[in-house]
PLY file of the C-alpha trace (Angstrom):
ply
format ascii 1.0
element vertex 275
property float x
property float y
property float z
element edge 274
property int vertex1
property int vertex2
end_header
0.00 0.00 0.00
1.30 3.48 -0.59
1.80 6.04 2.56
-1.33 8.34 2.93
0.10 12.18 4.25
-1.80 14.66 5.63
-1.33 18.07 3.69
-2.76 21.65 2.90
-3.57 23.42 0.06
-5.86 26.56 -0.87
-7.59 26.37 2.92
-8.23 22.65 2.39
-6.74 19.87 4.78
-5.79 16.95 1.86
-4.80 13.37 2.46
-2.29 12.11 -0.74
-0.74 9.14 -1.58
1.25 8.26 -4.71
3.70 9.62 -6.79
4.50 13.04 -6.81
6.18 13.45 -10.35
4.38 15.14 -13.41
2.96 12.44 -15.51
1.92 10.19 -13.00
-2.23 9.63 -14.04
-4.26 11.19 -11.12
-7.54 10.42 -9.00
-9.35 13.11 -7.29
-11.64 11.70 -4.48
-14.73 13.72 -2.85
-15.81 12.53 0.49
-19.62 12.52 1.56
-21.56 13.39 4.26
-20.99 13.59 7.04
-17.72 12.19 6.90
-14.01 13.65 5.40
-11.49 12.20 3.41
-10.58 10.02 6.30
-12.84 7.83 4.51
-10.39 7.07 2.14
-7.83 6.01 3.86
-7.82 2.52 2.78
-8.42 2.70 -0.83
-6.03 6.22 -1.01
-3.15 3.41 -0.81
-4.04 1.11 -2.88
-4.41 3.64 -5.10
-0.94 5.48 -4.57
0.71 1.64 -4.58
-0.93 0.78 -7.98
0.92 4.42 -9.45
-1.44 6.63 -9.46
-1.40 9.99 -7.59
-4.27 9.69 -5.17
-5.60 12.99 -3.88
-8.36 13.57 -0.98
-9.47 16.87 0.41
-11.66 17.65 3.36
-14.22 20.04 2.20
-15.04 22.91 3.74
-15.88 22.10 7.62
-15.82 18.86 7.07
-12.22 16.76 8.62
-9.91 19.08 8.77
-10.59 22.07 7.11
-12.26 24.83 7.80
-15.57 25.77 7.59
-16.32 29.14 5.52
-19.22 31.89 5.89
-21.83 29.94 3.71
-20.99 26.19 2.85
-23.33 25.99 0.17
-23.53 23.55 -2.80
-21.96 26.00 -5.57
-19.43 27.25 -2.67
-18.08 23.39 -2.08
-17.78 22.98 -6.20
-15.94 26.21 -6.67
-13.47 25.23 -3.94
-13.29 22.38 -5.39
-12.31 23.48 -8.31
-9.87 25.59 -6.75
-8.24 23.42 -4.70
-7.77 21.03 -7.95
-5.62 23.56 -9.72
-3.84 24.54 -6.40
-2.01 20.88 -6.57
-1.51 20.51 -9.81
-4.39 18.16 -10.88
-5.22 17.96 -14.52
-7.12 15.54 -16.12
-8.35 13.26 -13.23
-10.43 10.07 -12.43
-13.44 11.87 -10.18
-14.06 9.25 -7.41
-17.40 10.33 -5.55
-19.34 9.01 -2.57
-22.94 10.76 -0.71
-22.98 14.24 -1.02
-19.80 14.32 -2.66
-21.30 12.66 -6.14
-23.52 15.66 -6.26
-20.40 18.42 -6.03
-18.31 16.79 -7.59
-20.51 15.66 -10.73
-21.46 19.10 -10.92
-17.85 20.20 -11.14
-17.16 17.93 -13.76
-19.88 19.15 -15.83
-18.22 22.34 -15.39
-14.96 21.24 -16.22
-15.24 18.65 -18.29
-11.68 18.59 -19.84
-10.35 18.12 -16.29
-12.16 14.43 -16.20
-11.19 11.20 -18.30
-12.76 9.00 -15.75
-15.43 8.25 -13.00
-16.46 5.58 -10.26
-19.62 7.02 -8.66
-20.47 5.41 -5.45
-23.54 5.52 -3.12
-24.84 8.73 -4.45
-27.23 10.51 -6.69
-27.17 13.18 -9.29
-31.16 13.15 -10.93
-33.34 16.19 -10.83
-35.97 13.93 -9.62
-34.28 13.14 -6.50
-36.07 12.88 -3.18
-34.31 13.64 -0.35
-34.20 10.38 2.90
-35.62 11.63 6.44
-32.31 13.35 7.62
-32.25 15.14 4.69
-35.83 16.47 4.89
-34.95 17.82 8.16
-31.65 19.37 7.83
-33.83 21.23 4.88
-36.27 22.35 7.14
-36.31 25.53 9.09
-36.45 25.14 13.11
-36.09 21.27 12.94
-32.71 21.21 11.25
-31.04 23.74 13.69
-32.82 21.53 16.68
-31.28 17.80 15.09
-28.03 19.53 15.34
-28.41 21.58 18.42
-29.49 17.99 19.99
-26.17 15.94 17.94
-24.22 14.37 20.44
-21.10 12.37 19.74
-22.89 9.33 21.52
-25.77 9.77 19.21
-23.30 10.32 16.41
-20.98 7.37 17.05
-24.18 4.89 17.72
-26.28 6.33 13.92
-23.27 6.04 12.31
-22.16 2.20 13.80
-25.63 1.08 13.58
-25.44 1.91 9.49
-22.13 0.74 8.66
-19.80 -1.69 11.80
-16.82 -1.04 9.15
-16.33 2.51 11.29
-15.02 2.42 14.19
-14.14 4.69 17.13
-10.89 6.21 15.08
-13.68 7.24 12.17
-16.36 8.01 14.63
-13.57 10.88 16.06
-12.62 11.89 12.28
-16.29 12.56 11.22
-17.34 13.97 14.18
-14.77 17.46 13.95
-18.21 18.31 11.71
-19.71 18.90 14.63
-16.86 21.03 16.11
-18.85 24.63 16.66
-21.88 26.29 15.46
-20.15 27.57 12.24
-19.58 23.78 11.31
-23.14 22.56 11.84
-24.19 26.17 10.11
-22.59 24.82 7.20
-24.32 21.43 7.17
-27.96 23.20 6.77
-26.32 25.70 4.50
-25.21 22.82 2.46
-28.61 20.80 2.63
-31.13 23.91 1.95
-28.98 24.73 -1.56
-28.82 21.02 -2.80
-32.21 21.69 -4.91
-32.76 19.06 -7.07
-33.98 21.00 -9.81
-30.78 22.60 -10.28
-29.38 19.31 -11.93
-31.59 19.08 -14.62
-29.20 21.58 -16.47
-25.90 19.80 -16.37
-27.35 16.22 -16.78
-26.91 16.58 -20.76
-23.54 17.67 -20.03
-22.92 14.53 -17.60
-23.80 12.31 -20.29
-21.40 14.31 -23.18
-18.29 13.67 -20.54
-18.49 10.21 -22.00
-15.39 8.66 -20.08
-15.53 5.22 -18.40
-17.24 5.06 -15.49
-17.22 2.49 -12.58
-20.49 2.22 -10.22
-19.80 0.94 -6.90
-23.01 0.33 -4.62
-23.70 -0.66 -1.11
-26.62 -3.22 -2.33
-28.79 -2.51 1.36
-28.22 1.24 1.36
-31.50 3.34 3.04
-30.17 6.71 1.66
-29.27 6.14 -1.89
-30.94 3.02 -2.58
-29.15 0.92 -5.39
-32.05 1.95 -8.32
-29.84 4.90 -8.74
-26.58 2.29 -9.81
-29.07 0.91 -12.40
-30.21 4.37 -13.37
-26.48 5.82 -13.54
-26.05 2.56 -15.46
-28.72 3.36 -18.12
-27.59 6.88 -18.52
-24.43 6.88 -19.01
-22.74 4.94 -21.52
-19.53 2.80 -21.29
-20.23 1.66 -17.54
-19.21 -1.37 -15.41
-21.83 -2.10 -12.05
-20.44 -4.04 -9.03
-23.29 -3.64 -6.36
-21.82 -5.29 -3.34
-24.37 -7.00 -0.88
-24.46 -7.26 2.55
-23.73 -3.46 2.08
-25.26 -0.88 2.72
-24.54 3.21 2.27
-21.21 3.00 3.40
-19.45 0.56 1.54
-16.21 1.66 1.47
-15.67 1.81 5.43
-17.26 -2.13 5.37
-15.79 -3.54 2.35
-12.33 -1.63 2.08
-10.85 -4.48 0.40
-13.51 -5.41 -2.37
-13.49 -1.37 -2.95
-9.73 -1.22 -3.49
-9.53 -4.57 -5.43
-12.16 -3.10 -8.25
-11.56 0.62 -7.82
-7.44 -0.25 -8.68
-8.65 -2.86 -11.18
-10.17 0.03 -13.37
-7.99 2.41 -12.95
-4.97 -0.02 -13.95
-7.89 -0.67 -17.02
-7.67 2.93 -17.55
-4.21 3.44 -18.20
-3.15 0.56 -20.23
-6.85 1.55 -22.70
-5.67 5.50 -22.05
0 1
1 2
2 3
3 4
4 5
5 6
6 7
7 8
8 9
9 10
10 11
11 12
12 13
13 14
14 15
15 16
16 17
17 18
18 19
19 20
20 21
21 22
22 23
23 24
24 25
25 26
26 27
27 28
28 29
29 30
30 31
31 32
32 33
33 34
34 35
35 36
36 37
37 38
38 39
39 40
40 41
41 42
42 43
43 44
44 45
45 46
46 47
47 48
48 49
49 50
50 51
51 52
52 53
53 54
54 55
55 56
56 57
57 58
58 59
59 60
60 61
61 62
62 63
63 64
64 65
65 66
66 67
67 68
68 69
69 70
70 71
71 72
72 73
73 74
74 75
75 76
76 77
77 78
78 79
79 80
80 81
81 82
82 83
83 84
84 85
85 86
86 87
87 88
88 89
89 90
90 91
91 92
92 93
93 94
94 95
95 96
96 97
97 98
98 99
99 100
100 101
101 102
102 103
103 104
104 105
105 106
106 107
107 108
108 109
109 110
110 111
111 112
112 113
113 114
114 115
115 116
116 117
117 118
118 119
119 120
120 121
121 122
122 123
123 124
124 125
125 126
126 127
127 128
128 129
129 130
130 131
131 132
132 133
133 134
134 135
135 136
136 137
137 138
138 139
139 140
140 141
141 142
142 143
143 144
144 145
145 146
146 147
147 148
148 149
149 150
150 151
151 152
152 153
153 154
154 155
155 156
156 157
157 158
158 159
159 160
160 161
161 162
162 163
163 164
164 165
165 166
166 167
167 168
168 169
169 170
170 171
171 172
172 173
173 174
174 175
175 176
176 177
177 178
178 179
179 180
180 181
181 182
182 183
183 184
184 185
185 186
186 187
187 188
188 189
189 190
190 191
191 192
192 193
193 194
194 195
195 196
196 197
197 198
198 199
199 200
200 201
201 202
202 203
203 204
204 205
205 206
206 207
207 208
208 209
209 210
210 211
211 212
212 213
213 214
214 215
215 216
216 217
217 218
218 219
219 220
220 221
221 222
222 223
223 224
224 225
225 226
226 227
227 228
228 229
229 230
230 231
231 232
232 233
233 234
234 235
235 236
236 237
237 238
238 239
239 240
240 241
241 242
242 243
243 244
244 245
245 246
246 247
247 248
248 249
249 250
250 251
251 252
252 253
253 254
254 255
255 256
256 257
257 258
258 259
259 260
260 261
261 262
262 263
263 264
264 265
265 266
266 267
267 268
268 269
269 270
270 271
271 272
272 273
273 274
């Protein structure tokens, strides 16, 4: 496995792993909610062993970075975005789990020459999309301030290892720096009130004109992003490959690190020999 370090760049805490040197082919990987690239940190070696340059931020207020004024949907792309040309990272393969499918699929429809790849995990990005029951109440006024207000890192640690036994105490303290102050947990409703579904019906043509490879990885029992939308992805988008992993749920990369680093290398060492 290749060493994961801990690094900043452009306000964003980043974990890396790989080669450094120009040339080396590149993955950029967006963590979900409510978790950080800590996430990664199996499949960020893997990566970096199999010679790619493996790169991981924390978004804003999320791991460790911090949180800015208004952590909205279009403010987590554009950081993104500048954070990507901060260290150097041009074209990638966009790896994308939860919340971080929908910014990061939106910044690839932005930037489309900055993407020759995708493997699209656990997520969602159709304008038809109904939001699960955390969702609906980080979304609504009064009850999402109380859920957080009433968050504690019991409840946290007990939600999160109820969903998923693959995180353990080490994640439970990663995830939870979300939590850290009020500016943090301002961010989470900021974030949740500007994901409009609507707002993707604009840049699904151009998600289907990035026509790059695209590997969909799915939790088979996940309650959030149930695994129609890896058949739907599947449909939409052409040159695919599905592996829907059972026994799985939402997250599968914290369950079934090895499976995910087996297939996720797999393609990308597919990748470079086709590329």
């Amino acid at each position: 496995m290749g060493e994961v370090e801990l690094r900043h760049a452009e306000g964003l805490a980043y974990r890396e792993a790989g080669p450094d040197a120009d040339g080396a082919p590149a993955a950029l990987l967006v963590h979900g909610y409510p978790q950080s690239s800590y996430m990664w940190r199996d499949l960020l070696g893997a990566i970096g062993a199999a010679g790619w340059r493996a790169v991981a931020p924390d978004m804003e207020g999320f791991g460790d970075s911090p949180p800015f004024r208004e952590g909205t949907w279009e403010r987590h792309v554009d950081s993104l975005e500048r954070f990507r040309q901060a260290v150097g990272l041009d074209p990638v393969v966009l790896i994308v789990h939860d919340w971080g499918g929908l910014i990061g699929l939106r910044w690839a429809c932005e930037h489309p020459d900055a993407v020759f790849g995708l493997v699209l995990s656990n997520t969602g990005f159709f304008p038809d999309g109904k939001w699960h029951g955390m969702g609906k109440t980080l979304r609504t006024e009064g009850e999402g301030e109380q859920a957080l207000e009433n968050m504690t890192k019991e409840l946290f640690a007990t939600t999160l290892q109820r969903s998923a036994p693959g995180i353990d105490d080490a994640a439970v303290d990663e995830y939870w720096k979300a939590f850290a102050d009020g500016q943090r947990r301002q961010g989470q409703l900021d974030l949740y009130r500007s994901g409009d579904f609507e707002k993707i019906e604009r840049y699904q043509p151009q998600l289907r004109a990035l026509d790059v490879p695209a590997l969909i990885f799915w939790g088979a029992e996940d309650q959030f992003a149930p695994v129609a939308g890896a058949y739907r992805f599947q449909q939409e988008l052409s040159n695919t490959k599905l592996s829907v992993v059972e026994g799985c749920g939402h997250f599968v990369f914290e369950d079934a690190p090895e499976r995910a680093a087996s297939e996720v290398t797999a393609f990308l060492t597919e990748l470079s020999a086709t590329g």
